[in-house]
C-alpha angles and dihedrals in degrees: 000000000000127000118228105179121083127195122294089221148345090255098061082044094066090041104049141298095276095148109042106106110197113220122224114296121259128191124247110262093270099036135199129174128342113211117186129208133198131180103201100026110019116096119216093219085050117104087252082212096127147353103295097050098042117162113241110210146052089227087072105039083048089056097058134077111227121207133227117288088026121146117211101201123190124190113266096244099030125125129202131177120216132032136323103213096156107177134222131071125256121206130246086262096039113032122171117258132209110194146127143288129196132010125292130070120334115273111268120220099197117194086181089206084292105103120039088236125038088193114015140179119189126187087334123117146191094049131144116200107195130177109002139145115216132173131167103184118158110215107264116245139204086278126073112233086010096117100040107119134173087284138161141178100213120006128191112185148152150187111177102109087243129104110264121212156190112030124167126177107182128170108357134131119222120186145157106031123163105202113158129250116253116173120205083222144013149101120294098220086088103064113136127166102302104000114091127174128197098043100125133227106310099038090045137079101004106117135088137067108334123005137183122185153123146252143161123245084236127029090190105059099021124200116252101243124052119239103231129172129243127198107019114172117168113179146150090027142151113210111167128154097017120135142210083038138324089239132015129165119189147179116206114241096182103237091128101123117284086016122133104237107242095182095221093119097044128070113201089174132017079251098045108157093206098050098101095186125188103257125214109019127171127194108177144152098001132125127228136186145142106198100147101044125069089206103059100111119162121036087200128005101190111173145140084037128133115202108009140155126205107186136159109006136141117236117182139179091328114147140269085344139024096198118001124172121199137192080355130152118187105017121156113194107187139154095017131150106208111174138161106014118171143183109263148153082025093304116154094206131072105158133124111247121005123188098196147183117348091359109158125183092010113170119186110186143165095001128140106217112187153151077017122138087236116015110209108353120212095207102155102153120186094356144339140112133216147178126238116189143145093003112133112219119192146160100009113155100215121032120349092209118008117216103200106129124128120267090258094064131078137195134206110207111179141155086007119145118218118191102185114187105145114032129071085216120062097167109013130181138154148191120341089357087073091061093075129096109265119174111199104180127160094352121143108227114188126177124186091185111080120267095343105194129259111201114220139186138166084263106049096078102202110205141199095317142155115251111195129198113332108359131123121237123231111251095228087048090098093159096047111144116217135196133062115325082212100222125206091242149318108303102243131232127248128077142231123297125202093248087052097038106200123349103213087153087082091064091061083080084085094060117125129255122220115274089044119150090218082060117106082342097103123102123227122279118197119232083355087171122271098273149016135249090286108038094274103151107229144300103354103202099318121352123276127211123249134045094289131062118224116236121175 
């Protein structure tokens, strides 16, 4: 079963799934049993085989073991509390679907701040959840932070030592999750009700919406093989409220208190032979945003993957990053709409994409990044590279691009258009992060604030690039270009909804008029990627700078 209503606004997002009408169920293309489930008229002690004899609880869809090609079907206005945990595996040509039956609001699966999970998976494979509506939130109390718990909306784990595979969420709307806040690092003088520091990899970081992750059943004596995931997508999807983040995914490394270290989280080198990330994972088409909890951080936490793609979602006003990956290798983030992060819960960070530690083969693409702290954040600790282009970033109060990688990484920017008006910093770095390898090659780079600052070094290589108002150009730039890049217009403000998706349309207001300088100035870039920021097949004559590629 598909859903193919959307929200009427953000508004009735953040409040509940009132406007969402499920269709009529249909079976996956090789079927096998429908059960159906009603809160208010089904009967436990009923077949469940249809409509009329519907069961009633989750108590009794948790007690049985579905087969491959199962639907497990619950009636579209129905509400349970407590947590959906059905049993059994599904195949990679039969999975086992949760869905809806009926018309009405989607069905609700409620935790109430009661179970850890308010939809969970563990050590099962081949499943598609579709159309719910789940929450998990614990009563607030007189105390802020006070009722924050290791909570989470929809939860896929595993712990068998085996490959799991074949999840698809599709369509749901997860909202109002109060998963506490745990940081990696810290100090713990800034410990509040339900924000910690200093807790390390596996207890950090692995709350909040939807959440896949690992772990061993005991993390003293851990199995020899890892448990690792195969086959995530995550689409058309509402996650709103939900801390510590709307997404994670996650491998366990082993480094909890009195745990022996297994290394599958961790990356020491871009071959480690202990790093077992999650493989094929697809994030696409949802919309995620925490504008009425202080402690939403992270719009996506995407860490421990190997090949995934992350394209055409709606992030807005989440905490410290938008989207962050994290001991990744072979990540594409494209078509994305990332607005209005901010620092929050104690958090350092409040930038728009972020490719950080130990990132390899990054590639962030066709994304409008803007009203951000820090618009795109180079943060490549230890090691990584990665690859910046045709993104337009705009409007971020902080640093338009943040240069802050080890001295081992190294970053290609290029055909990039920057629009500052609001930051004394459009390309920022410091210190030891200086001393990696950044190529800045055919951006526009416009500032509005006077003599917004460039950082330079032996080792960022500027380019062939466009320098706009006020702003100094970098002595090794020989090749810089100056003037008005003559826009087409002033980029205008809104988001995206989750009827609209992005709206990377607003950003066209930064092409480029005849007569332009950006316009036939570029130098070559090899394999620069297909197409600009709008569509424009390249290159178009000689390249032009910027992220988007004149044409008459």
């Amino acid at each position: 079963m598909r859903l193919l209503k959307r929200f009427r606004s953000c508004a009735a997002m953040m409040v509940a799934l009132t406007a969402i009408v499920p269709q009529t169920a249909h079976a996956e293309p090789l079927a096998g049993t429908a059960y159906y489930v009603d809160a208010t008229g089904g009967n436990d002690s009923a077949s469940g085989l249809d409509s009329a004899h519907a069961w009633r609880s989750l108590a009794r869809v948790n007690s049985t073991t579905f087969q491959p090609g199962d639907q497990i079907l619950l009636r579209a206005g129905s509400r349970w509390t407590g947590q959906l945990w059905p049993k059994g595996s599904g195949t990679a040509a039969m999975p086992i679907t949760i869905g809806g039956y009926g018309t009405g609001t989607a069905p609700r699966i409620d935790g109430a701040g009661q179970v850890a999970d308010a939809v969970r998976l563990s050590n099962q494979q081949f499943w598609t959840i579709r159309g719910l509506e789940v929450t998990n939130a614990a009563p607030a109390t007189g105390t802020p932070g006070q009722n924050l718990k290791d909570l989470r909306g929809i939860h896929v784990t595993g712990d068998n030592g085996k490959q799991l595979q074949g999840f698809l969420v599709d369509g749901v709307h997860v909202h109002d999750v109060t998963g506490e806040v745990n940081w990696i690092g810290g100090d713990t003088a800034g410990d509040k009700p339900g924000i910690r520091f200093q807790m390390g990899w596996d207890r950090s970081k692995r709350t909040g919406g939807i959440v896949f992750d690992t772990g061993v059943p005991n993390p003293s004596a851990p199995p020899a093989t890892p448990t690792a995931l195969n086959g995530i997508t995550i689409q058309n999807s509402v996650i709103a409220n939900t801390s510590f983040a709307g997404i994670v995914v996650k491998q366990y490394s082993g480094d909890a208190p009195g745990a022996v270290a297994t290394g599958w989280g961790n990356r020491a080198k871009a071959d480690d032979p202990k790093f077992a990330p999650h493989t094929n994972v697809v994030i696409r088409g949802n919309h995620i945003s925490h504008p009425n909890t202080e402690y939403g951080c992270n719009g996506m936490y995407i860490t421990n993957v190997r090949h995934a793609l992350i394209e055409r979602n709606v992030v807005n006003r989440t905490g410290t990053s938008g989207i962050e990956t994290y001991f990744a290798d072979d990540v594409t983030i494209q078509f994305n709409e990332v607005s209005e992060t901010k620092q929050r819960a104690g958090g350092a960070d409040s930038n728009g994409i972020d490719p950080d530690k130990a990132t390899t083969r990054q590639v962030v693409q066709y994304n409008y990044v803007h009203d951000n702290g820090d618009g795109i954040l180079l943060c490549q600790f230890v090691f990584g590279d990665v690859v910046a282009r045709y993104n337009v970033i705009a409007r971020n109060t902080r640093y338009q691009i943040y240069l802050h990688s080890d001295p081992a990484s190294r970053a290609s920017v290029y055909h990039n258009t920057i629009y500052n008006t609001r930051s004394n910093y459009a390309i920022y770095g410091y210190g030891k992060s200086l001393q990696s390898t950044y190529t800045i090659t055919n951006n526009v780079i416009h500032s509005t604030v006077a003599n917004a600052a460039i950082s330079t070094s032996s080792t960022v290589h500027y380019r062939n690039n466009l320098y706009s108002g006020t702003l100094p150009v970098p002595a090794d730039d020989t090749s810089a270009v100056k003037g008005d890049p003559k826009f087409v217009a002033t980029p205008g403000q809104g988001t995206g909804t989750p009827q609209s998706g992005p709206r990377l349309d607003l950003a066209f207001a930064l092409k480029v008029r005849a007569g332009s300088p950006a316009i036939d100035r570029g130098v070559r870039i090899d394999n620069p990627g297909g197409r600009d920021f709008a569509g424009t097949p390249l290159y178009n004559g000689k390249p032009d700078i910027g992220a988007f590629e004149h044409t008459a």
